[in-house]
C-alpha positions in Angstrom: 5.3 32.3 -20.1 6.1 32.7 -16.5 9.6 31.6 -15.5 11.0 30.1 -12.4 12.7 32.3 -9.8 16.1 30.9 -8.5 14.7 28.5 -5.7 11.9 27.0 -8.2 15.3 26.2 -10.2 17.0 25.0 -7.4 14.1 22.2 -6.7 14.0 21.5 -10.0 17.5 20.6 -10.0 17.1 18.7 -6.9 13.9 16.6 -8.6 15.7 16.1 -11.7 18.9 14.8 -9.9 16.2 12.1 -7.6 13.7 11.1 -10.0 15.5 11.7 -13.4 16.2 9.1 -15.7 18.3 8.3 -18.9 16.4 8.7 -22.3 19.4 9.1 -24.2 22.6 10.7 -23.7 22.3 14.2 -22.6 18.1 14.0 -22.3 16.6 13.0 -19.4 12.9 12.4 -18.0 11.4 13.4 -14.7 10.1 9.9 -13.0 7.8 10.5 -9.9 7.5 7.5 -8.0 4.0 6.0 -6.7 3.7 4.8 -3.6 0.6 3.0 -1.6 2.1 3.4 2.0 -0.1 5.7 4.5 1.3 6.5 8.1 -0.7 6.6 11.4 -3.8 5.4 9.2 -6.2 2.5 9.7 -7.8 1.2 6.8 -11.2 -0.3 8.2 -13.6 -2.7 6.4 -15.5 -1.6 3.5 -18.9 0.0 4.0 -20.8 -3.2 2.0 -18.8 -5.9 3.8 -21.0 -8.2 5.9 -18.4 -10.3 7.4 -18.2 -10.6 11.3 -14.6 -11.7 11.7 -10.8 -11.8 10.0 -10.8 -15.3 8.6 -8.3 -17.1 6.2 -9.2 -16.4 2.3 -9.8 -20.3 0.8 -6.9 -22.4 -0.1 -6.2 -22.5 -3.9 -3.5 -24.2 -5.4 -1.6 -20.6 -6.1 -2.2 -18.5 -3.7 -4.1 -15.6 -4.4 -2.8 -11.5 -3.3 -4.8 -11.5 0.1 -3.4 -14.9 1.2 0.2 -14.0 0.5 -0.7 -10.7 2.1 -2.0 -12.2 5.0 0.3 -14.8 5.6 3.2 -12.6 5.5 1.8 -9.7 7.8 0.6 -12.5 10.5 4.0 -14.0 10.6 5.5 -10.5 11.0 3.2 -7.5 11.9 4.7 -3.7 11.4 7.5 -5.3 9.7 6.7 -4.8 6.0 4.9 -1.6 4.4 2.4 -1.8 1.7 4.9 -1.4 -1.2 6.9 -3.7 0.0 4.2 -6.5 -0.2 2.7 -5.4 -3.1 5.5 -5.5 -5.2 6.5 -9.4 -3.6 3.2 -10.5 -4.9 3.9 -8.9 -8.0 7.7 -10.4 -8.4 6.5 -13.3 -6.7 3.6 -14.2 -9.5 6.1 -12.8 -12.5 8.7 -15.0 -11.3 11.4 -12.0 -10.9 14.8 -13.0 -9.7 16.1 -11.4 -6.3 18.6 -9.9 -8.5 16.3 -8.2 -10.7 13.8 -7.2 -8.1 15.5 -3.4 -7.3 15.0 -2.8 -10.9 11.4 -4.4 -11.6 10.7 -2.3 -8.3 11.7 1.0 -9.6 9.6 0.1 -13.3 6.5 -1.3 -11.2 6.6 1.9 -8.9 6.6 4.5 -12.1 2.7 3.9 -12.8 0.0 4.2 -10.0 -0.5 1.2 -8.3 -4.2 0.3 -6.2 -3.5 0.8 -2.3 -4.4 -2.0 0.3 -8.1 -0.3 0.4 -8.5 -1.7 -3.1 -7.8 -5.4 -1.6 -9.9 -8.0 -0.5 -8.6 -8.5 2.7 -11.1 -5.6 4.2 -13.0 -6.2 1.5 -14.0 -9.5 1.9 -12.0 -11.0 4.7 -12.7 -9.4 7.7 -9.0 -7.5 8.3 -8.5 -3.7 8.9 -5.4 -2.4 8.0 -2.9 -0.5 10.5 0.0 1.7 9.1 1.7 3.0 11.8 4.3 5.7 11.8 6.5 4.8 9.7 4.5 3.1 7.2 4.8 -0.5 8.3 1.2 -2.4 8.6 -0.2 -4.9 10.6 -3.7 -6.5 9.9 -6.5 -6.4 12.7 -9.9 -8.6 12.8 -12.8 -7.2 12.8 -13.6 -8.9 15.6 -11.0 -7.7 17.9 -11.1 -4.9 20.5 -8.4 -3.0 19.3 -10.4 -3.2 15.9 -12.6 -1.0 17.5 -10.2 1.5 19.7 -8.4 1.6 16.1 -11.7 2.6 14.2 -12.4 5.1 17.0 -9.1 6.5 15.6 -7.2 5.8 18.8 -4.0 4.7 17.8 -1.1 3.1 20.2 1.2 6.3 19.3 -1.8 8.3 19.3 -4.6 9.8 16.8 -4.9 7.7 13.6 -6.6 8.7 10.5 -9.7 6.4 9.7 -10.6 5.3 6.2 -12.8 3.1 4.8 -11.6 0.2 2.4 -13.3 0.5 -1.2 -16.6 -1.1 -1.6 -16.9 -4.5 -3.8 -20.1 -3.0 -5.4 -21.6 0.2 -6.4 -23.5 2.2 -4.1 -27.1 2.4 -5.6 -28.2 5.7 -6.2 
């Protein structure tokens, strides 16, 4: 059995002091956190959408995920990153108290959670995705220039990377 040499210890110990958490006294568990945030990435539409512009999902009496999503970015673009509006849906739609939201956070984050390329806003709706930098998004039409200069992979701080949202169907072979 091959054993660590003194700096795989060391990052062990500083893993296991950032992501460890209580079991019971004296035994602990590593917890690696999931995240769905991308940087200096643009998330276009997905390859079987055949919408022509970013519109407005339909008005339901609750709200669904995109038009939270939506709503939120538009009011506020490169403000929020795609945890952070992921897991406001989530608390949002379970009714989690402000106070317990740092907690329910932390639990939500422990499993893998789907990315924005999994929603139906470039899916469905017509909206690319733009994570800048540091994370935060904004939502571009389809429609738009800069949809295009962002799709090119010409970002406003420079090269982006270009995916491709996940398609609603699948592909037949």
């Amino acid at each position: 059995m091959a054993r660590a040499g003194p700096a795989g210890q060391r990052l062990i110990r500083g893993v296991s002091r950032l992501f460890k958490r209580a079991i019971e006294p004296g035994r602990y568990t590593i917890v690696m956190p999931h995240s769905t945030n991308y940087t200096d990435t643009f998330i276009t539409l997905a390859p079987d959408s055949v919408v022509q512009e970013g519109r407005q999902p339909p008005p339901r009496k609750r709200p669904t995920a995109a038009a939270q999503i939506l709503a939120w970015v538009q009011a506020e673009p490169y403000a929020h990153t795609s945890d952070d509006l992921l897991f406001r849906v989530y608390a949002d739609k379970h009714g989690i108290p402000e106070s317990d939201r740092a907690a329910a956070r932390e639990a939500f984050f422990a499993k893998p959670q789907a990315c924005l390329r999994a929603n139906a806003l470039p899916k469905s709706y017509g909206w690319g995705v733009h994570h800048d930098g540091r994370g935060r998004i904004a939502l571009i039409g389809v429609d738009s220039p800069e949809y295009d200069r962002l799709a090119a992979g010409n970002g406003p701080d420079g090269p982006v990377k270009v995916v491709a949202a996940m398609r609603s169907r699948r592909q037949a072979t």
